[in-house]
C-alpha positions as CSV (number, residue, x, y, z in Angstrom):
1,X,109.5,87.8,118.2
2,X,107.7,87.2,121.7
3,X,106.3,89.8,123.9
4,X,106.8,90.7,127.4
5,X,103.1,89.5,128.5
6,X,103.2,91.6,131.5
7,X,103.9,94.4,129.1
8,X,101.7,93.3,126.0
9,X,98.4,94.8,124.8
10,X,94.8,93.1,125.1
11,X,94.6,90.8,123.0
12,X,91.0,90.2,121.5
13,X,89.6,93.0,122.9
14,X,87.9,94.6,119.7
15,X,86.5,93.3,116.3
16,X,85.7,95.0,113.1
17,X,83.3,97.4,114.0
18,X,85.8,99.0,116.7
19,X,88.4,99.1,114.0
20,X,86.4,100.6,111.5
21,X,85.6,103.8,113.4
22,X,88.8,103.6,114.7
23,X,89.7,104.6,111.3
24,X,87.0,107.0,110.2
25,X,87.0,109.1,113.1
26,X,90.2,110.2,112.3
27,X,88.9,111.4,109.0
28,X,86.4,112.9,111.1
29,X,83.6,113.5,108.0
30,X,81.5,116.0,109.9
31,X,84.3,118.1,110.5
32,X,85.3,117.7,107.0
33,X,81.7,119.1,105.8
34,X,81.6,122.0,108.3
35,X,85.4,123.1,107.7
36,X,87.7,121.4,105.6
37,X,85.7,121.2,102.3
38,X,86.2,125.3,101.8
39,X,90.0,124.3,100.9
40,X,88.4,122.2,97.7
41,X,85.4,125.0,97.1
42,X,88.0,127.4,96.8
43,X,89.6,126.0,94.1
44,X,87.5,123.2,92.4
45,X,84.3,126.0,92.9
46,X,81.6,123.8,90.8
47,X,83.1,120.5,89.9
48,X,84.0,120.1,93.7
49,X,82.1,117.1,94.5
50,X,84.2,115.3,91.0
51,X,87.3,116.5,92.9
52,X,86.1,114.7,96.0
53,X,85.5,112.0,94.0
54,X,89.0,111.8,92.6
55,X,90.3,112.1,96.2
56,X,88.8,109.6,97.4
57,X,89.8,107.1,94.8
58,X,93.2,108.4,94.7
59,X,93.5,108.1,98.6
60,X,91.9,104.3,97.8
61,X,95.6,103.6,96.1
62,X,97.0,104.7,99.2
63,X,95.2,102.3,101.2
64,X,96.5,99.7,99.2
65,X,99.5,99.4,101.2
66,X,98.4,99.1,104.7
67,X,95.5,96.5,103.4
68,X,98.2,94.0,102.1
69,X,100.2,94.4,104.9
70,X,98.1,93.7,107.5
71,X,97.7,90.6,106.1
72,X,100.6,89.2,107.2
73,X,101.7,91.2,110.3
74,X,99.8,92.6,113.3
75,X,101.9,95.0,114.7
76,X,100.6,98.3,116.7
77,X,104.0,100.1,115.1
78,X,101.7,99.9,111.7
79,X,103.5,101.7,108.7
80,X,106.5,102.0,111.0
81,X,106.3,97.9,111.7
82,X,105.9,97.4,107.8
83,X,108.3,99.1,107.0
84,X,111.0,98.3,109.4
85,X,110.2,94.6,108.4
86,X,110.2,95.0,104.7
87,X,114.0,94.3,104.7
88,X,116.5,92.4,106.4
89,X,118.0,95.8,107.8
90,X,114.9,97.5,108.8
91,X,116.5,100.6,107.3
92,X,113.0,101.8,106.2
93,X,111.6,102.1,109.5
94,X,113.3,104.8,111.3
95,X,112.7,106.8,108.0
96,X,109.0,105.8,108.5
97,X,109.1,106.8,112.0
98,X,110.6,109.7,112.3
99,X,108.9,111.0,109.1
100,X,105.3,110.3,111.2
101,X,106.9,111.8,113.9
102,X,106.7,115.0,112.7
103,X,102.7,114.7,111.7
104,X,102.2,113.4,115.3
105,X,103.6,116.7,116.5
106,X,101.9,119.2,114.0
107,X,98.5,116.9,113.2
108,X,96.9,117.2,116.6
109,X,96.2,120.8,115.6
110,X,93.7,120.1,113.9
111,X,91.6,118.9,116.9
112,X,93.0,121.2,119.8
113,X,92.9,124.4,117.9
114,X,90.3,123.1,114.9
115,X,87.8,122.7,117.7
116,X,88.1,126.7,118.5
117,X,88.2,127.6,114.6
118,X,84.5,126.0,114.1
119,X,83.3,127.6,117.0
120,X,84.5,130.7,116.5
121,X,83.1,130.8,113.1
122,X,79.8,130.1,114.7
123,X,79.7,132.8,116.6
124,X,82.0,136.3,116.3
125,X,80.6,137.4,120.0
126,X,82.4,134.4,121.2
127,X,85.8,134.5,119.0
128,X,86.3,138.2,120.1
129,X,86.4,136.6,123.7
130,X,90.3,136.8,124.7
131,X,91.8,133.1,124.9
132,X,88.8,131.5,125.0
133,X,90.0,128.9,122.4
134,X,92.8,128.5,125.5
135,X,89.8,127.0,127.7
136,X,88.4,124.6,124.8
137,X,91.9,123.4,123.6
138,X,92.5,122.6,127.2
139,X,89.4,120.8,127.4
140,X,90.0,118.4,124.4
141,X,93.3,117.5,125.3
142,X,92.2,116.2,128.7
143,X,89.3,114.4,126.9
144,X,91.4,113.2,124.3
145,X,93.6,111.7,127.1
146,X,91.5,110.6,129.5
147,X,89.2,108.1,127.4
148,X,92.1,106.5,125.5
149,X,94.2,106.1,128.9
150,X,91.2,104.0,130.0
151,X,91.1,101.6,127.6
152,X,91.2,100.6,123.7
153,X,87.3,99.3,124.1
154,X,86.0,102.0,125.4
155,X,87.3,104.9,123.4
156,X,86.5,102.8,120.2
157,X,83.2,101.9,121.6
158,X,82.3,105.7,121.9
159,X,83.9,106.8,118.5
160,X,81.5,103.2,116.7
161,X,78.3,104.6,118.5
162,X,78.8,108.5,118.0
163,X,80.1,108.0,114.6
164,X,77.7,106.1,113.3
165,X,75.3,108.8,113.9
166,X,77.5,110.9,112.6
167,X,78.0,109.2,109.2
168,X,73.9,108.3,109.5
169,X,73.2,112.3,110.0
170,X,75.4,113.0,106.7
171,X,73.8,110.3,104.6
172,X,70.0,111.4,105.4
173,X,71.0,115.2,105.3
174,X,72.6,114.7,102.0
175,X,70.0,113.3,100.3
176,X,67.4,115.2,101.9
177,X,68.6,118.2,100.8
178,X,69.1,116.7,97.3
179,X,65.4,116.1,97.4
180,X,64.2,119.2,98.3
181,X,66.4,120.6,95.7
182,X,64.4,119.0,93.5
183,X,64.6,120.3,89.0
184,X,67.7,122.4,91.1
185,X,69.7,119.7,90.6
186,X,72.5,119.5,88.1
187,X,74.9,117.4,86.3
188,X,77.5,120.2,86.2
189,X,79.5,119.3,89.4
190,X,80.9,116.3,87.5
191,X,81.6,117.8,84.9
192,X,85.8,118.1,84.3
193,X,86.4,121.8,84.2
194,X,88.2,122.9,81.4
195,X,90.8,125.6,80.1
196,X,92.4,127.8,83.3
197,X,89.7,126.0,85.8
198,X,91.5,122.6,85.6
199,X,94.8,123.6,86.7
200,X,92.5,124.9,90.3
201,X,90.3,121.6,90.4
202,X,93.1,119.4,90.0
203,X,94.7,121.3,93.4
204,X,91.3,121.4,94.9
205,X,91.8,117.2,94.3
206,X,95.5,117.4,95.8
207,X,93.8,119.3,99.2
208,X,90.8,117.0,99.5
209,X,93.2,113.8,99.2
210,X,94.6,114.7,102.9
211,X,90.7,115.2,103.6
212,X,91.2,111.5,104.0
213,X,93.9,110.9,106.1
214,X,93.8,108.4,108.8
215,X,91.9,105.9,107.1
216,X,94.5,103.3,107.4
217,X,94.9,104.0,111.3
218,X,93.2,100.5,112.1
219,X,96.1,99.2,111.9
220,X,97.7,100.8,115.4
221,X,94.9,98.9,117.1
222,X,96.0,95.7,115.2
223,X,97.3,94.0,118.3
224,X,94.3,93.9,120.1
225,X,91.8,93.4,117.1
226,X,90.0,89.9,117.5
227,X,91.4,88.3,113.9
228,X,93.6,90.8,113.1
229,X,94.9,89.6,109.8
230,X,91.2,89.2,108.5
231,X,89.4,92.3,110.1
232,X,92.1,95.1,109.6
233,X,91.6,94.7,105.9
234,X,88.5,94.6,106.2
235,X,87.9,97.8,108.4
236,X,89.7,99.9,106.0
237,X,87.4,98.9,103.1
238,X,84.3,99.8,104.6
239,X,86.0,102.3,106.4
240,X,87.2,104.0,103.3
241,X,83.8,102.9,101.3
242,X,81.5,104.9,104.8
243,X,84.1,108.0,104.3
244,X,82.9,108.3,100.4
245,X,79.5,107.6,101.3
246,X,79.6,110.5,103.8
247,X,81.4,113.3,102.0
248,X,80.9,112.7,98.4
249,X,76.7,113.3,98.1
250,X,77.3,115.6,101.2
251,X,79.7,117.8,99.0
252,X,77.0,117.8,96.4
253,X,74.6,118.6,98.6
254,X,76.7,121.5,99.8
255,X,77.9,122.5,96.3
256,X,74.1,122.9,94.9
257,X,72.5,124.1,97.5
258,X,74.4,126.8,97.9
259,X,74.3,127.7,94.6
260,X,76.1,127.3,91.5
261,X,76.4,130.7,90.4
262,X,77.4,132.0,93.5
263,X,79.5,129.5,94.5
264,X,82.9,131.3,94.6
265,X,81.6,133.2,97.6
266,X,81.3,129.6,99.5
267,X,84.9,129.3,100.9
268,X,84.9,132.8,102.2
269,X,81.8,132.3,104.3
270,X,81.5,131.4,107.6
271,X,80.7,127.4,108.1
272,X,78.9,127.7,105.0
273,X,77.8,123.5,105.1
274,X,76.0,125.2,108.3
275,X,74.1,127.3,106.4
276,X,73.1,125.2,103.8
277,X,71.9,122.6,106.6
278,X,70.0,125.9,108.2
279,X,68.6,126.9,105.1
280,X,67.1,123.3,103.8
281,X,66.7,121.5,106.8
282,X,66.1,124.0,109.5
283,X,67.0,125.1,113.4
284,X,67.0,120.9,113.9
285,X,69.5,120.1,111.1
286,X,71.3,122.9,111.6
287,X,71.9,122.2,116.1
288,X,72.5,118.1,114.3
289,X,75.4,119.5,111.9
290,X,77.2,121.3,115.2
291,X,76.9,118.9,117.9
292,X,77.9,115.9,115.6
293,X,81.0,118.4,114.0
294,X,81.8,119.3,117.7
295,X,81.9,115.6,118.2
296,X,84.1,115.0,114.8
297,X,86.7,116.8,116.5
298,X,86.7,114.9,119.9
299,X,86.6,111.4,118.4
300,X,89.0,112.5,116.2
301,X,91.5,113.6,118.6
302,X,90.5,110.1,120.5
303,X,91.5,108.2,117.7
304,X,94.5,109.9,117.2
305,X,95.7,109.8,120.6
306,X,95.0,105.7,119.9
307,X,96.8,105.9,117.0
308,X,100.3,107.5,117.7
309,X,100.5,106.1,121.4
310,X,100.5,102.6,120.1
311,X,103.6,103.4,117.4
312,X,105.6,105.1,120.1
313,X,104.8,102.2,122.0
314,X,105.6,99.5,119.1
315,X,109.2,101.8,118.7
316,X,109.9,101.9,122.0
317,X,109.5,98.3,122.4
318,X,111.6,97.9,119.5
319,X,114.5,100.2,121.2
320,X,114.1,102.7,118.2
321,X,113.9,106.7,119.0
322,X,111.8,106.3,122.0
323,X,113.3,105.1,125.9
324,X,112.0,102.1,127.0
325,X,109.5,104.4,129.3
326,X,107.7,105.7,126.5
327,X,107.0,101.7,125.5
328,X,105.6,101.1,129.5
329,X,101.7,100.0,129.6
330,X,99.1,101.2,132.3
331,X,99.2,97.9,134.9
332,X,95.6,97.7,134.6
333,X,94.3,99.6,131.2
334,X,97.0,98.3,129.3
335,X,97.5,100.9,127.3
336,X,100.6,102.9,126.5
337,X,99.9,105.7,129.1
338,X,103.3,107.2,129.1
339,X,103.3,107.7,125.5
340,X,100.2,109.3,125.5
341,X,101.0,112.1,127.9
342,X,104.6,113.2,126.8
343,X,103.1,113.4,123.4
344,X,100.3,115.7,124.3
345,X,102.3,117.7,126.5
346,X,104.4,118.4,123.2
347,X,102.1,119.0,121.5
348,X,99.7,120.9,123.3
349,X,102.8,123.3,124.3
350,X,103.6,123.4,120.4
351,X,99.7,124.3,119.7
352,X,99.6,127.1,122.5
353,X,102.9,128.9,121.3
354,X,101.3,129.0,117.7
355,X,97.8,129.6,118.8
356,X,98.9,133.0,121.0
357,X,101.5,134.2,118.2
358,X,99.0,133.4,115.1
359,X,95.8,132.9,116.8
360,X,93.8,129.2,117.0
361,X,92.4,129.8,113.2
362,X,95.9,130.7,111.3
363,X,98.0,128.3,113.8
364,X,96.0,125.2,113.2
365,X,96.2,125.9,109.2
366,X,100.2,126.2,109.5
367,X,101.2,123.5,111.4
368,X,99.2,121.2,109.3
369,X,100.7,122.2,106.4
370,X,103.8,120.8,107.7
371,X,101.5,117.6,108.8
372,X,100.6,116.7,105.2
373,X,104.1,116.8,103.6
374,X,105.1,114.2,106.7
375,X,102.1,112.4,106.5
376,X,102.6,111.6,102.6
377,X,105.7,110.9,103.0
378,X,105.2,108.1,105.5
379,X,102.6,106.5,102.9
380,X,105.3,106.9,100.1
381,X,107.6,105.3,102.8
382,X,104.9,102.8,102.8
383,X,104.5,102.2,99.2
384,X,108.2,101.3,98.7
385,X,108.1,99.2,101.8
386,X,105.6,97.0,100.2
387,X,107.6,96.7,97.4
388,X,110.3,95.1,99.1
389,X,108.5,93.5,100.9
390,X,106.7,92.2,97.9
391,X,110.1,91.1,96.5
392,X,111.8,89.9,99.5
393,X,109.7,87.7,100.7
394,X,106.5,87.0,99.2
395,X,108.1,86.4,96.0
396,X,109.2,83.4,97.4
397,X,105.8,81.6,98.9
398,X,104.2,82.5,95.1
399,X,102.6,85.6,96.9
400,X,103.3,88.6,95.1
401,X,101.3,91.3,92.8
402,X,102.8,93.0,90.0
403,X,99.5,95.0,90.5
404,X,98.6,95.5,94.2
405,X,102.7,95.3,95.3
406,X,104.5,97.2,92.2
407,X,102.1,99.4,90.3
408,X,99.7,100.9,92.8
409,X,101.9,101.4,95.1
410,X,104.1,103.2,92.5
411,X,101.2,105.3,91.2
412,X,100.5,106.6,94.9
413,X,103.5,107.4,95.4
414,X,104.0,109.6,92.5
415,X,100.6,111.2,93.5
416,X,102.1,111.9,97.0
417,X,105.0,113.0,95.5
418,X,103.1,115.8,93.8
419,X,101.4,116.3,96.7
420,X,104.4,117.5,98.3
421,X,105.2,119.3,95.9
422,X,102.4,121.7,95.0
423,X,102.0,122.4,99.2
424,X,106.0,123.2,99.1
425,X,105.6,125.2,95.9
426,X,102.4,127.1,96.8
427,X,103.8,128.4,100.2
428,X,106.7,129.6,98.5
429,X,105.2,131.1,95.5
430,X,102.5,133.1,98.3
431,X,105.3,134.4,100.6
432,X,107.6,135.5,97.5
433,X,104.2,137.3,96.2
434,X,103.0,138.5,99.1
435,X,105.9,138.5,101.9
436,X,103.4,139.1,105.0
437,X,104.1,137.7,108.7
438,X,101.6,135.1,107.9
439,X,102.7,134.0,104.9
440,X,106.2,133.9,106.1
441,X,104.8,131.1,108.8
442,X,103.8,129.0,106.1
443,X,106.7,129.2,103.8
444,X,108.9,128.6,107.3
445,X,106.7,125.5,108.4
446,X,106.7,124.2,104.5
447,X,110.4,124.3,104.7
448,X,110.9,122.9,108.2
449,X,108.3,120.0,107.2
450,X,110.9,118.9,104.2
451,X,113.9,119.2,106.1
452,X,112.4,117.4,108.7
453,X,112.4,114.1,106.1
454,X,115.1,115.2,104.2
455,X,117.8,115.9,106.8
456,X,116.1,114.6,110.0
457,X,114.9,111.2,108.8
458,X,117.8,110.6,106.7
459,X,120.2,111.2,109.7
460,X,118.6,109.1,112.4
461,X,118.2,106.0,109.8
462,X,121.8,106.2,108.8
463,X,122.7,106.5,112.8
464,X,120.5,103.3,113.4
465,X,121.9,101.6,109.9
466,X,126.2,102.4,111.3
467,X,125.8,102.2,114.9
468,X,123.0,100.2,116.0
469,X,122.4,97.6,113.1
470,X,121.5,94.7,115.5
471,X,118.1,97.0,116.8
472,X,117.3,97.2,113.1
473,X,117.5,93.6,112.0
474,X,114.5,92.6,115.2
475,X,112.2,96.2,114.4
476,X,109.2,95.6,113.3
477,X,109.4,91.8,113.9
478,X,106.5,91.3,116.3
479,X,103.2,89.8,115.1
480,X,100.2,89.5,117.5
481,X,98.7,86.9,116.2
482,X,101.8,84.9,115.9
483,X,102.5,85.3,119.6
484,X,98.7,84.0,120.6
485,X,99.8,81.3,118.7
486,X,102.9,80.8,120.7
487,X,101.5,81.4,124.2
488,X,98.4,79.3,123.8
């Protein structure tokens, strides 16, 4: 399948080290260690850094998928392209779609009201200021559109420069604080809890998987990578190996010097990875931990804006959900302008509706509940794509894996599976316990999130499957490298 060239992406505009931080700053590790990691203390308390551990080599099964693919398509639609092209009737990929659809909506949460939830724990002077997280949600989204709109190189310039300080500052801090810890330092944290703690570390491992989400997001940029079918796979290995070289000693690090016997009060302190960098490495690493966790957020919401403009672009091109407006490219920038800004005006509209009725805090925790069941389910979309895709076709060339195409894939989906259901099960379990407004949000959002798949994706993909075969049989088709090929 052949591209309109006057509608096309750059081609060859990045290599590896654009696609690699393309990836990771959608993890956005400093964030992770200043915020996200309470979710694991809470329930993992001691063994934490093992449950990180776990995560991130469970979430390494994930990546399996989207590191075989990309080997033989380059395709900005990403999961969406794979799986649309795992069968002859693409019925895979308006599930896929859709399914991400619904993270797309609920994830950018997490940097236009995540921002105002570190900063606020920061400071309570500042969080008692009325919609004030109005002002710095406002100023993210422009950011977050502005930089992307210009062009692929340099947003993923700025997110490989900042983020490899960001990654360097976690590495040193880590093991700088391990040092002065000193005979402080303990084998206990990967140790495998036993009796009534393993039931919580194992869903301290379930929250930390989603930690890691994003990692495979290379792939959106896939079209304008310089070797695409070589340096994708490539940027999600070192990608994924950076994102366990930041977090995992950092969550040790954290963990320990805190201290292990008060380390249940850890996730109900405020940005206690701040305090820890205060307490061992002073005013300096302490101002370093908030400007580069300020920073997580903004090249987080960069690479996202990256990542889902490019597959509503790749859909729309393909005819599937989107107009054909959504799938128009900047004359100039060539990038998929349109896309970007009737997303964001969702979703920043979605965001402030939540934000004023829950507050930024509360809001950005509900609505990515309902990002995490989606977001699994795409990768478990994923996983059975490669399957068929595995049987389809490269049983024929000699090609397939009982291993890399059939087991692991299988494996992470079952993991996902029980992802979905312990979030599901959790919400409900809270709200029947303790039937507060707030509660009630999350048990309405976990709901909505699973009858968003269910129902929602279900229903388009039988309307494309009955009444628009044709536009399935061609989704997904297009390959980047094959059209250089073609046109040169």
């Amino acid at each position: 399948m052949k591209s309109n060239s006057e509608n096309s992406l750059k081609k060859n505009e990045v290599g590896t080290m654009a696609g690699i931080f393309q990836s990771l700053s959608y993890v956005g590790p400093a964030a992770d260690v200043a915020i996200l990691l309470l979710g694991t203390v809470e329930f993992a308390l001691v063994a934490s850094p093992l449950a990180i551990i776990v995560a991130w080599l469970s979430y390494g099964l994930f990546m399996i998928m989207p590191y075989e693919f990309s080997k033989y398509k380059a395709n900005a639609g990403s999961y969406y392209a794979y799986a649309a092209g795992s069968t002859k009737n693409g019925v895979f990929g308006p599930m896929a779609l859709f399914s991400w659809m619904g993270e797309n909506f609920t994830g950018q949460a997490f940097g236009i009201l995540g921002l105002s939830a570190f900063v606020f724990a920061i400071s309570t002077y500042i969080s008692k200021i009325p919609y004030l997280w109005v002002v710095f949600a406002v100023i993210i989204t422009l950011y977050m559109f502005i930089l992307p709109y210009l062009g692929i190189k340099i947003s993923t310039n700025y997110m490989a420069i900042t983020g490899l300080m960001e990654v360097l500052l976690l590495i040193v801090g880590s093991f700088f604080i391990i040092i002065r810890l000193g005979s402080a330092n303990s084998l206990r944290p990967f140790y495998l809890p036993t009796g009534g703690a393993l039931g919580g570390f194992f869903f301290g491992v379930i929250f930390s998987i989603v930690d890691f989400t994003g990692l495979g997001t290379v792939t959106t940029i896939s079209e304008e990578m310089k070797n695409s079918k070589r340096n994708v796979k490539k940027s999600i290995l070192i990608a994924w190996l950076l994102a366990g070289l930041a977090l995992i000693p950092a969550t040790y690090a954290l963990v320990v010097g805190w201290g292990l016997p008060s380390i249940a009060s850890f996730a109900v302190s405020p940005d206690p990875g701040l305090l820890v960098f205060y307490k061992f490495m002073g005013p300096v690493g302490f101002v370093l931990l908030i400007i580069f966790t300020v920073n997580s957020y903004f090249s987080y919401a960069v690479s996202k804006t990256n990542a889902v403009s490019r597959i509503w672009y790749s859909a729309a091109r393909d005819k599937v959900i989107f107009p054909k407006y959504i799938g128009q490219l900047h004359k100039v920038h060539k990038t998929p302008g349109n896309a970007m800004l009737v997303w964001l005006a969702i979703s920043f509209v979605l965001d402030l509706i939540m934000g004023v009725i829950f507050g930024p805090v509360n809001a950005a925790l509900i609505l990515l509940t309902m990002t995490g069941i989606c977001i699994v389910t795409v990768h478990i979309i994923g996983n059975t794509s490669l399957t068929f895709f595995s049987h389809n076709t490269l049983k024929k060339t000699g090609e397939s894996n009982l291993l890399y195409h059939y087991i692991a894939p299988t494996i992470a989906s079952i993991v996902g599976l029980v992802i979905i259901y312990f979030t599901i099960e959790t919400n409900v379990v809270d709200y029947i316990a303790a039937p507060t407004m707030l509660n009630l949000a999350f048990f309405i959002i976990s709901i909505i999130g699973f009858l968003w798949i269910v129902v929602g994706a279900v229903a388009v993909t039988l309307y494309y499957k009955f009444r628009h075969p044709e536009t399935l049989e061609n989704a997904g088709n297009y390959d980047a490298e094959v059209d250089i090929e073609e046109n040169s």
